[in-house]
C-alpha positions in Angstrom: -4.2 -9.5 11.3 -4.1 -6.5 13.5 -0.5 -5.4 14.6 0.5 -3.5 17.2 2.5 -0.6 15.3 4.9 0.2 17.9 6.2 -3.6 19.0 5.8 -5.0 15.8 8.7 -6.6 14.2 9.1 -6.4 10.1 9.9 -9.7 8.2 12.1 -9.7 5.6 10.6 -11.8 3.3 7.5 -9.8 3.1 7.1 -6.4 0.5 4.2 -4.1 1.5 2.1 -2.5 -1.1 0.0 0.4 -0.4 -3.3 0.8 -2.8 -3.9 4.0 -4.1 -5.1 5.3 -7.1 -5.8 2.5 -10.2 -2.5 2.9 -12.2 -0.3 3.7 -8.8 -1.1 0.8 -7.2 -0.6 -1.0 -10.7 2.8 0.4 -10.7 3.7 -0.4 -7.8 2.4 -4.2 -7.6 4.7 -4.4 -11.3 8.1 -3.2 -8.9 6.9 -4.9 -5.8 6.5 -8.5 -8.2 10.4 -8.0 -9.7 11.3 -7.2 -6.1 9.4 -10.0 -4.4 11.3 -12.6 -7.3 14.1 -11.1 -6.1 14.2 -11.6 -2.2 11.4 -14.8 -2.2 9.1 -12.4 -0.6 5.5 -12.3 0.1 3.3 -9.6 -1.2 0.5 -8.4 1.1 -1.6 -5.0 -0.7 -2.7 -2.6 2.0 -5.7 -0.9 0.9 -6.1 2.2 3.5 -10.0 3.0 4.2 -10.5 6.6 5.8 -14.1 6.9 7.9 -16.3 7.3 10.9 -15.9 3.3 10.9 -12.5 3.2 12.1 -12.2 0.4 14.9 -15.4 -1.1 13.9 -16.4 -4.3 12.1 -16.1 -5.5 8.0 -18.5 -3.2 6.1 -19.4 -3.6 2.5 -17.2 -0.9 1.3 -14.0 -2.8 3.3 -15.3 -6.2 1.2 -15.8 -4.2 -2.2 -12.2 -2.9 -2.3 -10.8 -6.2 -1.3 -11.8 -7.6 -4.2 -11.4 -5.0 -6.5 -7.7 -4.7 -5.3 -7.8 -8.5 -5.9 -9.0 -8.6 -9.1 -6.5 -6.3 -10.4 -3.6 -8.1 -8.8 -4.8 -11.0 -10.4 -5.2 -9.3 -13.7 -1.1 -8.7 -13.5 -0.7 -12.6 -12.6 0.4 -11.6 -8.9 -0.1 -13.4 -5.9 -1.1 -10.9 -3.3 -2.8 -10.9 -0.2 -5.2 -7.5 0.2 -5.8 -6.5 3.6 -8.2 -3.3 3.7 -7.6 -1.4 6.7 -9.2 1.4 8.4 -8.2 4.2 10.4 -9.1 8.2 11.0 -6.4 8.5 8.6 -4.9 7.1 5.7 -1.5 7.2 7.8 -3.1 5.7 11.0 -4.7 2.6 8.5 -1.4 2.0 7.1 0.6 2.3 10.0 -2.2 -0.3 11.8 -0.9 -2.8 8.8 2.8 -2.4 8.0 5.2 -2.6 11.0 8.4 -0.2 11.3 11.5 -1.0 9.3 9.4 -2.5 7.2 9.3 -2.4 3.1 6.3 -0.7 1.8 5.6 0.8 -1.9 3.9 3.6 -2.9 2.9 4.2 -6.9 1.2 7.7 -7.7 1.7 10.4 -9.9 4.5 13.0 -9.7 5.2 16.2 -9.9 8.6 17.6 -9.7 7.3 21.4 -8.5 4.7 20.1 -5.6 4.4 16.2 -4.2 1.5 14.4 -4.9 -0.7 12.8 -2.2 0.7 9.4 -2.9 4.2 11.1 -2.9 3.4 12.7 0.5 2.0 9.2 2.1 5.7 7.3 1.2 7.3 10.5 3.0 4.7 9.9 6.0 5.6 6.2 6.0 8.8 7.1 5.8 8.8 9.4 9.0 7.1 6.7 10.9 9.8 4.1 10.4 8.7 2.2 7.8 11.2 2.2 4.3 8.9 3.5 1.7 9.9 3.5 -1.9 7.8 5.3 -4.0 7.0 4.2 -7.7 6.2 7.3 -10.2 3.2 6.5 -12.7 4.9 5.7 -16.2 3.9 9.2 -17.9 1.3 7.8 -20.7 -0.7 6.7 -18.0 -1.2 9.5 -16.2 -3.9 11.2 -16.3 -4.1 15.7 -16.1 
């Protein structure tokens, strides 16, 4: 399911979640589920791949963080489709997956003095058109 980012058209029934670290992308597949109750919404997991293989065909790493993005969704009793994408850039993966005006969410630590990564990546989606809601990591499972 390749889209074409700039005539693509978002569908409100479906909540984007982008994978990052283990207990971001836990937190935000735990928002996303109440949300996706919510609205009757489908839950597709992005899982962003960054490499020289960009534009080129399924490699073991794509299949190996399928199914570990899987497994975990399955863990939490969600049904979730995973796409893995790949791009030059985390940015350029997501953006190849999750059409503007679109819902995405972003889990990740937080720091109040200096964004995170996963913080800067909902303010990228964001600036791309896409309406990113980022979920902090609940504070006894981050990690320092």
């Amino acid at each position: 399911m390749n889209i074409d980012p700039v005539h693509a058209v978002a569908q409100p029934n479906v909540l984007y979640i982008v994978a990052t670290t283990a207990t971001g992308t836990e937190a935000a597949l735990r928002v996303a589920s109440a949300l996706a109750k919510q609205r009757r919404a489908r839950l597709i997991l992005v899982v962003p791949l960054v490499g020289p293989r960009a534009g080129s065909g399924p490699s073991s790493s794509m299949n190996w963080s399928g199914v570990q993005y899987q497994r975990m969704a399955h863990r939490l009793n969600q049904r979730v489709d995973v796409i893995v994408s790949v791009g030059s850039s985390v940015i350029d993966a997501l953006r190849q997956h999750i059409p503007r005006c679109a819902h995405a969410i972003v889990g990740g630590r937080h720091r109040w003095w200096w964004p995170q990564r996963e913080e800067r990546v909902a303010v990228a989606l964001r600036r791309s058109g896409r309406r990113a809601l980022f979920v902090p990591e609940p504070p006894h499972l981050t990690k320092s």
